[in-house]
C-alpha positions as CSV (number, residue, x, y, z in Angstrom):
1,X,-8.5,2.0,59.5
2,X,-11.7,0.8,57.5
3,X,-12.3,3.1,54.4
4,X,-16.3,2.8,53.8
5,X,-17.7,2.5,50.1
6,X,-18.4,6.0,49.5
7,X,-14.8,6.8,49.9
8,X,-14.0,4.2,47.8
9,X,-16.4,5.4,45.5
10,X,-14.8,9.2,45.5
11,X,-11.4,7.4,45.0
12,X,-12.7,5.7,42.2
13,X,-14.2,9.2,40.6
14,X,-10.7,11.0,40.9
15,X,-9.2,7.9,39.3
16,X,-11.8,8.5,36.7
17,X,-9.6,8.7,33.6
18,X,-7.2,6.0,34.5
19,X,-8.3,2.5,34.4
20,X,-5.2,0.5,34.6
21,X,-5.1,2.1,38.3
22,X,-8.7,1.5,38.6
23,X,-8.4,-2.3,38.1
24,X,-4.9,-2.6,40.3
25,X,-6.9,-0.8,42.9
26,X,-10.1,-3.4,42.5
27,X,-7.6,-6.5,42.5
28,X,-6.8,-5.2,46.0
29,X,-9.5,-5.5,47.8
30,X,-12.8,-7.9,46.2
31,X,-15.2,-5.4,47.8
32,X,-14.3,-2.8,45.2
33,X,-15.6,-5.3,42.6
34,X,-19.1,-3.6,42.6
35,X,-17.7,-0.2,41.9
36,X,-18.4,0.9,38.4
37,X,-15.5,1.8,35.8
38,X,-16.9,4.6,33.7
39,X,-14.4,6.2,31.6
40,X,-12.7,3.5,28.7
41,X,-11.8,6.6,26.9
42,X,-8.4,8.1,28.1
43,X,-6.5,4.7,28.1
44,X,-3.0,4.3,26.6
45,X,-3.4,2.5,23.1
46,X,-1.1,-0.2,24.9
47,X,-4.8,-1.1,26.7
48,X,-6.7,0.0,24.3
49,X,-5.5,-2.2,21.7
50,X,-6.5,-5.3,24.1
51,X,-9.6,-4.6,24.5
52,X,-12.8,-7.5,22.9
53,X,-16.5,-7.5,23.2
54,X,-15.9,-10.5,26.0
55,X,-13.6,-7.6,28.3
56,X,-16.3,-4.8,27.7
57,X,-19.2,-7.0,28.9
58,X,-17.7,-6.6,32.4
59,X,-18.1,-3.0,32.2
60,X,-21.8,-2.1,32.2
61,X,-21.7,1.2,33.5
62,X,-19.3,2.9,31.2
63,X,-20.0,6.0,29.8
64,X,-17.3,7.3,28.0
65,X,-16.0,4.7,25.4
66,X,-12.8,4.8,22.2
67,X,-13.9,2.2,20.0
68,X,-11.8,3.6,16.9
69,X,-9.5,3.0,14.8
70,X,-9.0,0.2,11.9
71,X,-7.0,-2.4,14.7
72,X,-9.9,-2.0,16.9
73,X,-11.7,-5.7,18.4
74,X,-14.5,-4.1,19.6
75,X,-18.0,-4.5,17.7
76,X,-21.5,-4.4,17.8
77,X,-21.6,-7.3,20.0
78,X,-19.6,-5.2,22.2
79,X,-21.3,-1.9,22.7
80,X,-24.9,-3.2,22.6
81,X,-24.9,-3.1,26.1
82,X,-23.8,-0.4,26.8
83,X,-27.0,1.8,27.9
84,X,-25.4,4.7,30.2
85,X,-23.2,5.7,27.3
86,X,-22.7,9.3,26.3
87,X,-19.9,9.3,24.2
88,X,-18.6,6.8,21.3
89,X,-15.3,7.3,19.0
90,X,-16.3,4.8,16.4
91,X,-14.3,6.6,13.7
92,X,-12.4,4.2,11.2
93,X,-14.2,0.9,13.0
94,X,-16.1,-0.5,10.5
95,X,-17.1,-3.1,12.9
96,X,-19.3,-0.7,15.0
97,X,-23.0,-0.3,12.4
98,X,-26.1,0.8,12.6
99,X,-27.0,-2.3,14.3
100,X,-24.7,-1.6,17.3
101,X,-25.7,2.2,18.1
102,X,-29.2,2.2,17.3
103,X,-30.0,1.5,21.5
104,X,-27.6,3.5,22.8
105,X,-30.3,6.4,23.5
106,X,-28.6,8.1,26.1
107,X,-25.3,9.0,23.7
108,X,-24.3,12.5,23.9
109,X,-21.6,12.2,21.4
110,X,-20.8,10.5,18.7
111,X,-17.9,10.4,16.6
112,X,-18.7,8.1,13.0
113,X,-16.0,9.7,11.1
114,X,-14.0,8.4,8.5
115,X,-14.5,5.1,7.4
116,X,-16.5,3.3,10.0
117,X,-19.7,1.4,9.3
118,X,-22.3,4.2,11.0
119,X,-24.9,5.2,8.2
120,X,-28.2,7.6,8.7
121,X,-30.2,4.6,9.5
122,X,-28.1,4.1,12.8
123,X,-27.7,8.0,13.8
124,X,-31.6,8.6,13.0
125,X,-32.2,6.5,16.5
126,X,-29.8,8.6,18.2
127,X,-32.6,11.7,19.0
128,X,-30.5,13.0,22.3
129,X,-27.8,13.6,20.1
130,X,-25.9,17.0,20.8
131,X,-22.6,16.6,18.8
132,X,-21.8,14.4,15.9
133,X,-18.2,14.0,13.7
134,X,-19.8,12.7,10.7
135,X,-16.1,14.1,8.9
136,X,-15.4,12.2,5.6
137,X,-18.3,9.6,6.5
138,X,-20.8,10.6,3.1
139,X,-22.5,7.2,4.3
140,X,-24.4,10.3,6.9
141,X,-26.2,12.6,4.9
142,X,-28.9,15.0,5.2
143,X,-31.6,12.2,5.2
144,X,-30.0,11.2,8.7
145,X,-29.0,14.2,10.2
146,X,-33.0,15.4,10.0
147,X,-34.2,13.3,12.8
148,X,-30.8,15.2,15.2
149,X,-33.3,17.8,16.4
150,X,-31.2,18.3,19.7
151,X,-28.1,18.3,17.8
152,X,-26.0,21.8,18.3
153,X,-22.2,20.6,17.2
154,X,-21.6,18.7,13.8
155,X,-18.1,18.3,12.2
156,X,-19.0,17.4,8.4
157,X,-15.1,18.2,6.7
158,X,-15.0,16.3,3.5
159,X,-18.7,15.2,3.6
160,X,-20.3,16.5,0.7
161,X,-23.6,14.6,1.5
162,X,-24.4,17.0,4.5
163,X,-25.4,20.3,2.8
164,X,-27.2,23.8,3.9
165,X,-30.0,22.1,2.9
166,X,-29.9,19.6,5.4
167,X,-29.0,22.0,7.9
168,X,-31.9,24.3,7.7
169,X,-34.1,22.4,9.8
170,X,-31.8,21.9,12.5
171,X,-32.6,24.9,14.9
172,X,-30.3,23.9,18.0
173,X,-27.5,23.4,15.9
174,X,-25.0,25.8,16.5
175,X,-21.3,24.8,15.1
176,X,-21.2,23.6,11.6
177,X,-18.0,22.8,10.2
């Protein structure tokens, strides 16, 4: 029995969330190879933990990416790449800045809570924006929340540098907490 590419490719998408049976499955047969892993978001902290820039340059396509925490490798070098992305966790990885999000357009989400190197002169690049954690991050105020004119979700707990003030302007944004 063959099993053509786009079947592959549907196995692939119900595998979505799991890449450890993503990869086993692509060390099976080379042809997978060219199929593209997507999701480095819901992976055990086991993986996670293993991940560098050098592993995520294999992975162009991804859109869904965990890049917290303090132990985190990943940087700017890293994400830069990483066009297609809609969501980030950069919260508590100071090794993820301005410099590294200020191309990734297409993001969706971003979560720069905490304290992780993202500042308004990375976010105010990020115009497709719909939901930001900018929690306990007072290095996003209301200078770079102004230019988030699609934003409609942002989390600002303990961030007394995003104020009604800096709100006001924002007409899609929905939730503020």
């Amino acid at each position: 029995m063959i099993i053509t590419y786009d079947c592959w490719y549907h196995i692939f998408k119900l595998l979505d969330g799991d890449i450890v049976s993503q990869l086993k499955i692509k060390l099976l047969c080379k042809e997978l190879n060219t199929l593209p892993i997507i999701d480095l978001f819901n992976i055990h902290n086991k993986y996670k933990c293993k991940l560098t820039d050098k592993i995520l340059l294999q992975f162009q396509f991804v859109k869904y990416f965990d890049a917290s925490g303090f132990s985190s490798k990943i940087t700017d070098k890293g994400i830069k790449h990483l066009t297609n992305l809609n969501t980030l966790d950069a919260s508590e990885n100071k090794k993820i800045t301005d410099e590294g999000i200020k191309h990734l357009t297409n993001l969706h989400t971003l979560d720069a809570s905490g304290n992780c190197g993202i500042t308004d002169k990375g976010i105010k690049h990020l115009t497709n924006l719909h939901i930001l954690y900018a929690s306990g991050n007072e290095k996003i105020t209301d200078e770079g929340i102004k230019y988030l004119t699609n934003l409609h979700t942002l989390y600002s707990f303990f961030n007394e540098k995003i104020t009604c003030e800096g709100t006001e302007h924002l007409t899609n944004l929905h939730i503020w907490l």
